[in-house]
C-alpha positions in Angstrom: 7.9 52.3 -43.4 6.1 54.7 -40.8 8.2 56.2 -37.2 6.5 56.0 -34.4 6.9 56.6 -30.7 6.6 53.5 -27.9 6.5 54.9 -24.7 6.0 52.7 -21.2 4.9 53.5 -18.3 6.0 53.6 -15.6 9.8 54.3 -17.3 11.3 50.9 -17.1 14.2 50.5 -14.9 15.4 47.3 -16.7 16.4 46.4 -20.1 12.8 46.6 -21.7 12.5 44.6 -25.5 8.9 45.4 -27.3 8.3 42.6 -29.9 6.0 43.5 -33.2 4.5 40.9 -35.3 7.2 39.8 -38.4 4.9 41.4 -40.8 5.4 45.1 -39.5 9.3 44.8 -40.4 12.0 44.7 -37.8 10.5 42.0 -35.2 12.0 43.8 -31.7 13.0 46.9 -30.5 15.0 48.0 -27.1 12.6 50.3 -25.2 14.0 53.2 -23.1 12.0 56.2 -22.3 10.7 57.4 -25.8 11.5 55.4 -28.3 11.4 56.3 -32.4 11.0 53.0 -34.5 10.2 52.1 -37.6 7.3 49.4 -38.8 5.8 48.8 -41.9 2.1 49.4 -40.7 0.1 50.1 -37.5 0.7 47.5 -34.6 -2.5 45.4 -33.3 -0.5 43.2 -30.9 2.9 43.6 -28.9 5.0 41.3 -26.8 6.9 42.7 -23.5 9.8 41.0 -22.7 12.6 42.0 -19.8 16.3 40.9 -20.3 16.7 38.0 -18.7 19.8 37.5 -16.4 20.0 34.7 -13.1 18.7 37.3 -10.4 15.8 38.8 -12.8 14.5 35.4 -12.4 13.1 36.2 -9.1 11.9 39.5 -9.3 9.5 41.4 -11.4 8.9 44.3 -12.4 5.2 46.1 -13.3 4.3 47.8 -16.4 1.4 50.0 -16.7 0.6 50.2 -20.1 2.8 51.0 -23.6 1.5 53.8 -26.1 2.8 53.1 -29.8 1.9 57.1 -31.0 2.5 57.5 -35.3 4.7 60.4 -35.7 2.6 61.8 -38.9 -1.0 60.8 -37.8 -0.6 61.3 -34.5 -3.0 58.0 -33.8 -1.7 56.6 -30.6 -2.5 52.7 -30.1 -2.9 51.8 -26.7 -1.5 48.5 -25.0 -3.5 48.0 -21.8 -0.3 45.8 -19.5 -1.1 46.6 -15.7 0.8 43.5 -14.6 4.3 42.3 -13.4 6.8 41.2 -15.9 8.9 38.8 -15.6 11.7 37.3 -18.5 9.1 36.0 -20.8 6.6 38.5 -20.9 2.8 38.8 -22.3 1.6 39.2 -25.2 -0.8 42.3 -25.8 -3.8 43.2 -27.8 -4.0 46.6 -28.8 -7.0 48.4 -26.8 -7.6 51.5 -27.6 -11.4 53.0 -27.2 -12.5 53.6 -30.8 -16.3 54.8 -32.0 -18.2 52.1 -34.5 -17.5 54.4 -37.5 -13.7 54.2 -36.8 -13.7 50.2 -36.0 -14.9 48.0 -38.5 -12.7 44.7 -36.6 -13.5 41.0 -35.8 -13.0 41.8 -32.4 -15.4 44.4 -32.3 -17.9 42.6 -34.0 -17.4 40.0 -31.5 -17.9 42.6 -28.5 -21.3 43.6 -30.2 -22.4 39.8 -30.6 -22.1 39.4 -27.0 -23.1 42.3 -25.7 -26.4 42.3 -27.4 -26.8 38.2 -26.5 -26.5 39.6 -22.4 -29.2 42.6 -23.7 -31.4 40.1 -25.9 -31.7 37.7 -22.4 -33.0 40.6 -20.5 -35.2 42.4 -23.0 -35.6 43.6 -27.0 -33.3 46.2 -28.1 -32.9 48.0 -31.0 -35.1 50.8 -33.2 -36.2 47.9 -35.7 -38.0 45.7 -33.5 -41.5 46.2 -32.2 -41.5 46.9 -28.6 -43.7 44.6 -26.1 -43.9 45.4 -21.9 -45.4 42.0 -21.5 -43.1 39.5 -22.5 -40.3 38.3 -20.5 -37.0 37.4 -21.4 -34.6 33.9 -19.8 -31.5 34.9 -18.8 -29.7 31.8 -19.1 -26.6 31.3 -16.4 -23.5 30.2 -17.9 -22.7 26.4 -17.6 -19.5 26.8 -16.4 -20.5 29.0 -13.0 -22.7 26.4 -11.9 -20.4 24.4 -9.5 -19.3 27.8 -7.8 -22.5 29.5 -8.2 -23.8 26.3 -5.5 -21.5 26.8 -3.2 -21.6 30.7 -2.6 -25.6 30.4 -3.1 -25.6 27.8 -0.5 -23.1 30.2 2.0 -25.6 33.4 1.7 -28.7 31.1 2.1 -27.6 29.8 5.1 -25.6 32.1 6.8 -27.2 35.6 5.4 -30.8 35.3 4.6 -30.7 38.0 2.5 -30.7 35.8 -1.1 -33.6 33.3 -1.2 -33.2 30.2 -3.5 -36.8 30.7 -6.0 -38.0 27.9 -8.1 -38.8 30.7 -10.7 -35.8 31.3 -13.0 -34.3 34.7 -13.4 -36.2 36.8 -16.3 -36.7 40.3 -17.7 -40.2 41.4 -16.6 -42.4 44.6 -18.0 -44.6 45.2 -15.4 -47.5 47.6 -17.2 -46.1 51.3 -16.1 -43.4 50.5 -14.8 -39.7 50.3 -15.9 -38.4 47.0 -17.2 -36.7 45.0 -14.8 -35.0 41.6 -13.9 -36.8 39.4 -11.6 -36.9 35.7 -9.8 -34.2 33.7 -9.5 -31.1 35.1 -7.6 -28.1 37.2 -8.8 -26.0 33.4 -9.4 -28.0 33.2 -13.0 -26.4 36.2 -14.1 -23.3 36.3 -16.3 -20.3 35.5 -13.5 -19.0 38.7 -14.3 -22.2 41.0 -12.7 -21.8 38.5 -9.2 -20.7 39.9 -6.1 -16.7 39.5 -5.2 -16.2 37.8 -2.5 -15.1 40.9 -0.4 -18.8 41.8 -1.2 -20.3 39.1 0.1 -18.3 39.0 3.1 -19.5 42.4 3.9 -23.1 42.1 3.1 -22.5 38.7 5.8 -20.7 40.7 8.2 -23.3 43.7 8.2 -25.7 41.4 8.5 -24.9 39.4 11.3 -23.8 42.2 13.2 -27.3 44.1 12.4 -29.7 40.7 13.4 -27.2 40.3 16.6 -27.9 44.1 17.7 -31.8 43.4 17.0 -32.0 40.3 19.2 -30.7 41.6 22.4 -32.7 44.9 21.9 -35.9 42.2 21.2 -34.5 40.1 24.4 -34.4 43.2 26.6 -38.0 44.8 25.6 -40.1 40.9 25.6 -43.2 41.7 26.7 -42.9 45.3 27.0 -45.2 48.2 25.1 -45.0 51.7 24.6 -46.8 54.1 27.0 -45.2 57.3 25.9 -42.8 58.6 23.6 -39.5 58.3 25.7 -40.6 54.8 25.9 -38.7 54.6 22.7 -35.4 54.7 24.1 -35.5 51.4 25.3 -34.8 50.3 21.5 -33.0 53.1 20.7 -29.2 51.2 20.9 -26.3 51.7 18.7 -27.3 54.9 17.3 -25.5 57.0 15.0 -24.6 60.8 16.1 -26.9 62.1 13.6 -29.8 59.8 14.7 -28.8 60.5 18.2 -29.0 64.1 17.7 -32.6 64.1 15.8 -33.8 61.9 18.8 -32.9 65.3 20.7 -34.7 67.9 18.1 -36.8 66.0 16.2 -39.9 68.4 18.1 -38.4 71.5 17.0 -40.4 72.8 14.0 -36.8 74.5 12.4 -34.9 71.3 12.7 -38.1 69.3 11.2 -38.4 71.7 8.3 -34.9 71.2 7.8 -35.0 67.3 6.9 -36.8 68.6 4.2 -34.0 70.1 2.5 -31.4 68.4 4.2 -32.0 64.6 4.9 -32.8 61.8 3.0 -35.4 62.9 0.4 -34.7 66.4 -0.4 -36.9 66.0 -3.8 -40.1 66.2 -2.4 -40.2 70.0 -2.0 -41.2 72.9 -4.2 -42.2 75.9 -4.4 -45.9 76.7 -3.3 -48.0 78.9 -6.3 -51.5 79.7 -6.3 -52.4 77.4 -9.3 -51.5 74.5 -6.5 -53.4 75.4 -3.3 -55.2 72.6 -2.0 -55.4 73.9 1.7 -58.4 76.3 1.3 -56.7 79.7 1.7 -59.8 80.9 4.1 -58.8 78.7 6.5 -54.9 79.8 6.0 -55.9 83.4 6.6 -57.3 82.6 10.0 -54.1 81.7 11.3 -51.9 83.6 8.8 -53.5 87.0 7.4 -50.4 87.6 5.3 -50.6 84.6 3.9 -51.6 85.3 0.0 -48.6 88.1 -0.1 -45.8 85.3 1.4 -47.2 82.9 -1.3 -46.8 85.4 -3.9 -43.3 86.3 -2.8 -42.5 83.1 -3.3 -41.7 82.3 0.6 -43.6 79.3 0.6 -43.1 76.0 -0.3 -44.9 72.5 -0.3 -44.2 68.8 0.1 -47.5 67.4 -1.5 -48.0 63.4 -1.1 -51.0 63.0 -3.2 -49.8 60.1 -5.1 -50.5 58.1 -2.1 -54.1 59.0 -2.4 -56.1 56.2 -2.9 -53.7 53.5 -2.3 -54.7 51.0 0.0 -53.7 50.2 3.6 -52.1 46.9 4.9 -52.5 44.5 7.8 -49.5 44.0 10.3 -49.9 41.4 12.7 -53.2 40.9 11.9 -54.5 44.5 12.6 -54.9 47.0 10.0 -53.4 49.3 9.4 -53.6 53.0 8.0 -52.3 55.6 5.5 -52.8 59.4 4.5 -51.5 61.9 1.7 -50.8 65.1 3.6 -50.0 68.5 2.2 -47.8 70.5 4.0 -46.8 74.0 3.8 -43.6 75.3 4.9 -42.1 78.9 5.2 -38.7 80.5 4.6 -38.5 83.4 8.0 -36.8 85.7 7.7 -33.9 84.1 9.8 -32.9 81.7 6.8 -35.0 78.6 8.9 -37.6 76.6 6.9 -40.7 76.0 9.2 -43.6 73.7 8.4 -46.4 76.4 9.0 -49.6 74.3 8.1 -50.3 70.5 7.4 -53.6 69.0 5.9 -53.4 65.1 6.3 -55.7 64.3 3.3 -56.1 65.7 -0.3 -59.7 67.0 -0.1 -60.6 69.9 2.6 -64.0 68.5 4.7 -65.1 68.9 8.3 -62.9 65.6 9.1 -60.0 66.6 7.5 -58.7 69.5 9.5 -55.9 72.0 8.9 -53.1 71.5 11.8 -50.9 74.4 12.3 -48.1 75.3 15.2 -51.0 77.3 17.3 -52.8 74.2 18.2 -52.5 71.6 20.8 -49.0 70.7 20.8 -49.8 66.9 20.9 -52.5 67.6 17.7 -49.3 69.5 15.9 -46.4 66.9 16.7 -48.9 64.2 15.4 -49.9 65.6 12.3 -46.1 66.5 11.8 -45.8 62.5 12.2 -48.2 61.7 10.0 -46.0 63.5 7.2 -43.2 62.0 7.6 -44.7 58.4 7.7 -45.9 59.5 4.3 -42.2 60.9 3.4 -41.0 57.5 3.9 -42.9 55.5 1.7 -42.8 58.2 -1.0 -38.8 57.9 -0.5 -38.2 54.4 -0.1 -40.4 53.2 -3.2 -39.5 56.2 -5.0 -37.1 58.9 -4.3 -34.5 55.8 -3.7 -36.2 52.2 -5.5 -37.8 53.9 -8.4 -35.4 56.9 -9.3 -32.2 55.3 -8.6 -32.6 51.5 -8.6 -34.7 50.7 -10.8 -33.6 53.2 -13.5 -30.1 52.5 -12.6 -30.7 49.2 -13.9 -32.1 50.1 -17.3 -28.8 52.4 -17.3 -26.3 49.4 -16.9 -28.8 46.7 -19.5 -28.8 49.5 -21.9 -25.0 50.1 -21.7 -24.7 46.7 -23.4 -26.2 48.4 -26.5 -22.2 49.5 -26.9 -19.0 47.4 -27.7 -16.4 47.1 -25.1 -14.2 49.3 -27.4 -17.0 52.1 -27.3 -14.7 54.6 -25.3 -18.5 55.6 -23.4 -19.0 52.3 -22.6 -15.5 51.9 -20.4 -17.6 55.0 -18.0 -21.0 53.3 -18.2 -20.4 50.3 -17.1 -18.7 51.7 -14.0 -22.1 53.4 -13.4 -23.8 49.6 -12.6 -21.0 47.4 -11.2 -22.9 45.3 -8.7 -26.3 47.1 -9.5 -28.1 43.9 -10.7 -27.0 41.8 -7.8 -28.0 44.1 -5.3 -31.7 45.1 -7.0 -32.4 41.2 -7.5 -31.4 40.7 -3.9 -33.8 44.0 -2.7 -36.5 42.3 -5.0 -36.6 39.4 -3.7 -36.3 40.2 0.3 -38.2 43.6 0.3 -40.3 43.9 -1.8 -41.7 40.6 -2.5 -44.4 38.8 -1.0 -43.1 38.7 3.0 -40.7 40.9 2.6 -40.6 43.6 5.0 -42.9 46.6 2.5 -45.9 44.3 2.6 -45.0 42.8 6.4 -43.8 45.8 8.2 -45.3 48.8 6.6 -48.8 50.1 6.1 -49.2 50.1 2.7 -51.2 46.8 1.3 -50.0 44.1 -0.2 -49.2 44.3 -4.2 -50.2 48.4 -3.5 -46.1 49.0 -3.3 -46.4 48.7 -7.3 -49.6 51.0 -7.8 -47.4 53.6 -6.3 -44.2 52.5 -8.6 -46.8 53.0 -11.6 -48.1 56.7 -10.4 -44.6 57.8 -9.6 -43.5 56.5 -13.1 -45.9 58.4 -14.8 -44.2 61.3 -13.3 -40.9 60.8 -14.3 -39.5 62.5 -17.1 -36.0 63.0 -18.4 -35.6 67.1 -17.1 -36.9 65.3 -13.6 -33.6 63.2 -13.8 -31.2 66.2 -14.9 -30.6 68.2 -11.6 -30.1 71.7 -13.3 -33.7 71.4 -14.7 -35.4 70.0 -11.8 -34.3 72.9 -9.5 -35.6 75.5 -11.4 -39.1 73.5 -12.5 -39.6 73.2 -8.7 -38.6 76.8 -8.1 -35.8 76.4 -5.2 -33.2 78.6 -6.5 -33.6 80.7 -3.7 -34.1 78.4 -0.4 -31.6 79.1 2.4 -29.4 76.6 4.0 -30.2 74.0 1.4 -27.1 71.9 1.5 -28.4 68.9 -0.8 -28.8 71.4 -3.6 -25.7 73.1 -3.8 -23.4 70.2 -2.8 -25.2 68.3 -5.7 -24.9 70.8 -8.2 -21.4 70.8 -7.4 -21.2 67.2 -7.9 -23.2 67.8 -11.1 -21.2 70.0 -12.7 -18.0 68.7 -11.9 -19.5 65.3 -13.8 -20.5 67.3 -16.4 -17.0 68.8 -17.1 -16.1 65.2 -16.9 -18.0 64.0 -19.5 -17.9 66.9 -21.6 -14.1 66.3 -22.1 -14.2 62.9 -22.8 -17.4 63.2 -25.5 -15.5 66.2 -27.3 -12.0 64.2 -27.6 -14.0 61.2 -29.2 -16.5 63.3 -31.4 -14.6 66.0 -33.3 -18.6 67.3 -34.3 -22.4 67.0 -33.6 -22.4 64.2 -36.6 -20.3 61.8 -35.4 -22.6 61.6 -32.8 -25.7 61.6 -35.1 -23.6 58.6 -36.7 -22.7 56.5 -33.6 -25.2 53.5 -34.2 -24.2 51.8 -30.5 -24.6 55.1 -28.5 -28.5 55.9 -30.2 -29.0 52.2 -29.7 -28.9 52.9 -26.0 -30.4 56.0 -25.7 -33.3 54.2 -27.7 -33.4 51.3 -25.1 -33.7 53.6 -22.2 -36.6 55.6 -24.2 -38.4 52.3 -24.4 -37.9 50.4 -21.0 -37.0 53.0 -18.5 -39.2 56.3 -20.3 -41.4 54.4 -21.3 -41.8 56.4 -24.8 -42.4 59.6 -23.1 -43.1 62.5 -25.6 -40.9 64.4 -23.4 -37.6 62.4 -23.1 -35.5 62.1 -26.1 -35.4 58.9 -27.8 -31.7 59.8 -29.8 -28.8 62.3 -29.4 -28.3 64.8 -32.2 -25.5 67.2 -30.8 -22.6 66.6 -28.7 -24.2 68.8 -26.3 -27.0 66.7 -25.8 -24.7 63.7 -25.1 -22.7 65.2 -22.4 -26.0 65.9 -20.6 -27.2 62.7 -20.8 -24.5 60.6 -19.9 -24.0 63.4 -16.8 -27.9 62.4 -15.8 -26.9 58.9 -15.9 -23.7 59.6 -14.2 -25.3 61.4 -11.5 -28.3 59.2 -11.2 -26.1 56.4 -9.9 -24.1 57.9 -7.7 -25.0 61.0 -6.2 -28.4 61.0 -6.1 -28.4 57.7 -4.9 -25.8 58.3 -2.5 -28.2 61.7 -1.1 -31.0 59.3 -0.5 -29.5 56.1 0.3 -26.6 56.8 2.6 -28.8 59.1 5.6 -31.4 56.1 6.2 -30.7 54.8 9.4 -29.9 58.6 10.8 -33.0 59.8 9.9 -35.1 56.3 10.9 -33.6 55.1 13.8 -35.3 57.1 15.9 -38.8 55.6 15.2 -41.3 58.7 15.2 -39.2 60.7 13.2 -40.2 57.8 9.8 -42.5 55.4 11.5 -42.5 52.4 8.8 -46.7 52.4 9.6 -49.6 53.6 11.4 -52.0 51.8 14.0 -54.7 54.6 13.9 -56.6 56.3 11.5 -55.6 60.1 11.0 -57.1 62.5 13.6 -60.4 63.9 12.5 -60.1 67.0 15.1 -57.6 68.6 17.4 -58.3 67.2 20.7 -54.6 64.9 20.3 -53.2 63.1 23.7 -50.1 61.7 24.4 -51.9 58.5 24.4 -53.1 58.7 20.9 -49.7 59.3 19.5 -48.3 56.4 21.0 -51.1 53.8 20.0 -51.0 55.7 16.3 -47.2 54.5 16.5 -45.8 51.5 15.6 -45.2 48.6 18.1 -41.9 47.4 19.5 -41.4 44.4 17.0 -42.2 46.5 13.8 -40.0 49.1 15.2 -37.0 46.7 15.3 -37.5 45.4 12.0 -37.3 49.0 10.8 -34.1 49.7 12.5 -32.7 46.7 11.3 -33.5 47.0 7.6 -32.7 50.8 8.1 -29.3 50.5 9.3 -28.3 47.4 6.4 -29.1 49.4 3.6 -27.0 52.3 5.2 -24.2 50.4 5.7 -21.2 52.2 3.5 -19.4 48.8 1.5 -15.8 48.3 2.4 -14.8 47.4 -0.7 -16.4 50.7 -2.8 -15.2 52.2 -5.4 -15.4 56.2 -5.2 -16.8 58.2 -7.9 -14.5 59.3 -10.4 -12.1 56.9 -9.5 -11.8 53.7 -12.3 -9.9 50.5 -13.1 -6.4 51.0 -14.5 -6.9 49.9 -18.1 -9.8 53.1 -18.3 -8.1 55.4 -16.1 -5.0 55.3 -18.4 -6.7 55.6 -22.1 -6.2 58.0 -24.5 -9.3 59.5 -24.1 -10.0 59.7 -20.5 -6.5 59.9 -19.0 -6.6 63.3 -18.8 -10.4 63.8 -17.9 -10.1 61.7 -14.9 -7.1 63.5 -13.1 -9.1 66.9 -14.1 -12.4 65.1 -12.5 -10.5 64.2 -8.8 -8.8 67.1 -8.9 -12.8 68.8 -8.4 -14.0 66.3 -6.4 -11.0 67.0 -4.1 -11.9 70.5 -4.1 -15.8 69.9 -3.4 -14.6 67.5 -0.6 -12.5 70.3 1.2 -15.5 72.9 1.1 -18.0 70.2 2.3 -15.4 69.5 5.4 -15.2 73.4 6.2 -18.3 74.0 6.1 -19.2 70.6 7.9 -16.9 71.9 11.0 -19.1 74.4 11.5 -22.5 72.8 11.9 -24.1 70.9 14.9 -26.1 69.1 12.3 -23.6 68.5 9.0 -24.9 67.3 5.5 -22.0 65.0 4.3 -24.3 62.4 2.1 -22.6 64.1 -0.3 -19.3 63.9 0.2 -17.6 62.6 -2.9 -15.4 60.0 -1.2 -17.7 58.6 0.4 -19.8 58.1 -2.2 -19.4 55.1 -5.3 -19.9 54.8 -8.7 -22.9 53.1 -8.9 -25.1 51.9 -7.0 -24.1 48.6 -4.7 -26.5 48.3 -2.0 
């Protein structure tokens, strides 16, 4: 016989009887706070029962969860309750979090099974079989969802519009270049437990009603109306939030424009200007700025370089064509702590047409060209800052979690990293970026030409690009001033890292058990193959514990606060139309002689500027029924090996959330994408 200590919690205020199976010995024991009892071998199942008397009969009372800790091992066996109990209480399955090499169960086995069944219906997995980007894979709904699945399907179709009914069935796709992804179909065919709740859906109706009924009366008010100049705007420009409000006041000012840079909602694009990347002949520079060969080497300036939409060809809106460019800019650091852009080249080759625009020309010539950039800035951060780098790896981060057992003690965080991530890319697939959806109806770029710049942004990804420590110092901006984004998100970093790093050392004792972990090199080898791509460059196993804690941080911080930095600011920064004009009407400028005039026919019109809006301020819209990060359901929250962890990670995030409101208080203009309650764990719209 072995002693051990049962422990519940919360402390039961009743007469609290824990019964073992016969086998163990004595078949019941009183509980009251700790507990020493003896059983002939280690529990796998208890029943909770609660002395029953007349009154007990209506009431209950709610147990947490009951520990069952060996007194010479120290092994703790955890009973996940988290319900009421009444007189005949439920019987429990012991739960605790175990790596494969300690767990050789049925039950486990089982996990496994299903798991990779879910993994095998969205794509291969596993080191042992040959790897193919062209097949596609059936996810096959579950029989018993169907009636339901009709019903809700039938609610968003009609009332939302935002999921579409496609003949084709839901199915893994490899695009060539691209990440792997699940496509057709709607998020119904997917195992009932990835669906939306129904406080979900409720929202995504309510957001969306509220969003089309906004559009119609600013439609309704403008019929028949056009721009003539830029204040014109304002006659769409309802509902605003106080950010958008206050760009729609500053957007001119060349300190506040820089700014966005750093500050709004694709603060990736920028780097550090060297001489091995000058593109803006430096003859031409000098004119304007004699200094400005010393302020490159000095390392005071820095470039936002949109090359990768070089090439790509232009779409038709309305029937008119429309245009596209891939500017360079230059910005400066002064030497008051603003950023200012100080020159802008609107096409990657220098030529007679393709003039440098700097702040000593025509003011009309400079606001346009500074236009022009950020019409490029917001295809480069909707298709790729946000879809590509968030979204769509996101997703291979949740299929590739399923490489793990539900006992994996990893797997209880990782799968907190994706909750309602399928649903909502399926949904963005099939409404956005499919054939008349609002990228190939609304924007300028051509049709299909949304996944030529998916492929040339994927071919720049690589895993340091992902990890936020690495990517600052590869793109040199250490040392920019006033760069909120950065050090709110290395904040945000390290705090996850901490996280993590406490949980991975209290379920690895050393670097082999990691080497050893079949489920957790599984995944890593999954992502390597469907999200990397089988990059030389990004690892396709784990060999230390160090080298786990940093990847499970990138994932960590991949679907929450990086998507939260460039998800949450969208309608701010594009609801106020010239300051991320969705298209262009006119080509580029070829000299310097700008009018008022030409800006606003270069603009977009009044209908593809309430589109816009609308889409804008949906996918801004903060759920009400998100889950922050580091917060997590009770059965995780309460295990062995993250109990402690998660109270340590809150405790940070609580401390990051007070500096952020200081410093906020302060500012006319505050970055709070970051703010950890307001962001989630994964990503959910």
């Amino acid at each position: 016989m072995a002693r051990y200590i049962v422990k519940i919690e919360p402390r039961p205020i009743d007469r609290i009887y824990i019964q073992f199976p016969e086998s163990l010995g004595k078949k019941e024991y009183l509980i009251q706070d700790d507990t020493t009892i003896e059983l002939n071998g280690e529990p796998k199942e208890i029943t909770i029962r609660r002395e029953s008397s007349w009154l007990r009969q209506f009431t209950s009372w709610r147990c947490s969860y009951v520990t069952v800790t060996s007194l010479d091992s120290e092994k703790e066996c955890y009973f996940p309750v988290f319900r009421e109990i009444y007189s005949a209480g439920p019987t429990i399955k012991e739960n605790s979090a175990k790596l494969p090499q300690d767990d050789l169960s049925l039950e486990r086995k089982e996990s496994l099974l299903n798991n990779h069944t879910f993994q095998e219906k969205v794509g291969q997995h596993g080191k042992d079989q040959q790897v193919s980007r062209t097949e596609s894979f059936t996810v096959v709904k579950e029989e018993a969802s169907q009636e339901s699945s009709t019903g809700k399907s039938l609610i968003l179709s009609v009332l939302l519009g935002i999921i579409s009914i496609f003949p084709e069935q839901l199915h893994f796709t490899h695009k060539p270049g691209l990440p792997g992804f699940v496509k057709g179909g709607n998020f119904f065919e997917l195992p009932k437990e990835l669906w939306f709740d129904t406080r979900k859906i409720v929202a995504l109706i309510y957001n969306k009603v509220k969003i089309k009924a906004q559009t119609t009366f600013r439609r309704l008010w403008n019929f028949c109306r056009k721009w003539k100049k830029i204040d014109d705007i304002r006659n769409v420009f309802w509902f605003p939030s106080k950010k958008a409000e206050y760009i729609s006041r500053h957007w001119k000012e060349d300190a506040f424009y820089g700014s966005l840079f750093l500050n709004g909602c694709n603060p990736i694009m920028i780097k550090r200007y060297t001489e091995d990347q000058q593109k803006i002949p430096t003859e031409t520079l000098e004119k304007v700025y004699p200094d400005i060969k010393e302020n490159i080497q000095n390392g005071s300036i820095y470039v936002v370089d949109y090359e990768i939409l070089d090439g790509i060809a232009e779409g038709i809106v309305d029937k008119s064509p429309q245009f596209l460019a891939a500017p360079i800019m230059l910005l400066q650091q002064t030497t008051e702590e603003e950023l200012k852009p100080i020159a802008i080249q609107l096409n990657q080759k220098p030529g007679e047409n393709n003039p440098v625009f700097t702040p000593q020309d025509k003011p009309e010539a400079w606001l346009l060209a500074k236009i022009w950039v950020r019409n490029s800035d917001f295809y480069i951060h909707e298709l790729v800052s946000h879809l590509l780098r968030t979204h769509l790896m996101g997703e291979i981060f949740f299929i590739a979690s399923y490489s793990m057992a539900d006992q994996h003690p990893l797997s209880k965080i990782l799968r907190a990293t994706g909750r309602y991530t399928l649903p909502i890319n399926i949904t963005a697939r099939n409404t956005l970026i499919n054939k008349g959806g609002f990228f190939v109806e609304h924007t300028g770029i051509g049709n299909d030409e949304h996944w030529e710049v998916l492929k040339r942004a994927t071919q720049e990804i690589t895993y340091e690009s992902l990890c936020l420590p690495d990517n600052v110092k590869h793109r040199g901006i250490e040392h920019l001033k006033n760069f909120y984004y950065r050090d709110d998100a290395m904040a945000i970093w390290d705090a996850i890292y901490n996280f993590v790093r406490e949980v991975v050392n209290g379920c690895y004792t050393d670097d082999e058990e990691i080497h050893k972990d079949p489920e957790l090199q599984e995944m890593v080898f999954f992502i390597y193959n469907y999200g990397f791509l089988q990059k030389s460059d990004c690892p396709s196993s784990l060999k230390t514990r160090e080298e786990a804690i940093k990847y499970i941080t990138m994932i960590m911080f991949t679907c929450s606060a990086q998507h939260a930095a460039v998800n949450h600011g969208q309608y701010d920064m594009y609801a106020w139309m010239p300051n991320g004009p969705t298209t262009m009407r006119k080509p580029e400028p070829k000299d310097k002689e700008v009018t008022e005039k030409d800006i606003m026919d270069t603009l977009p019109d009044i209908d593809t500027t309430l589109e816009s809006m609308n889409v804008a301020h949906f996918l801004s819209q903060v759920p009400n029924d998100f889950v922050p990060l580091g917060q997590y359901p009770e059965e995780v929250a309460f295990e062995k090996h993250t109990r402690e962890p998660i109270l340590n990670f809150q405790s940070k995030l609580k401390e990051i959330e007070e500096n952020i409101k200081r410093r906020s208080a302060l500012q006319d203009f505050p970055y709070e994408y970051l703010y950890p309650a307001g962001m989630e764990n994964s990503i959910t719209i």
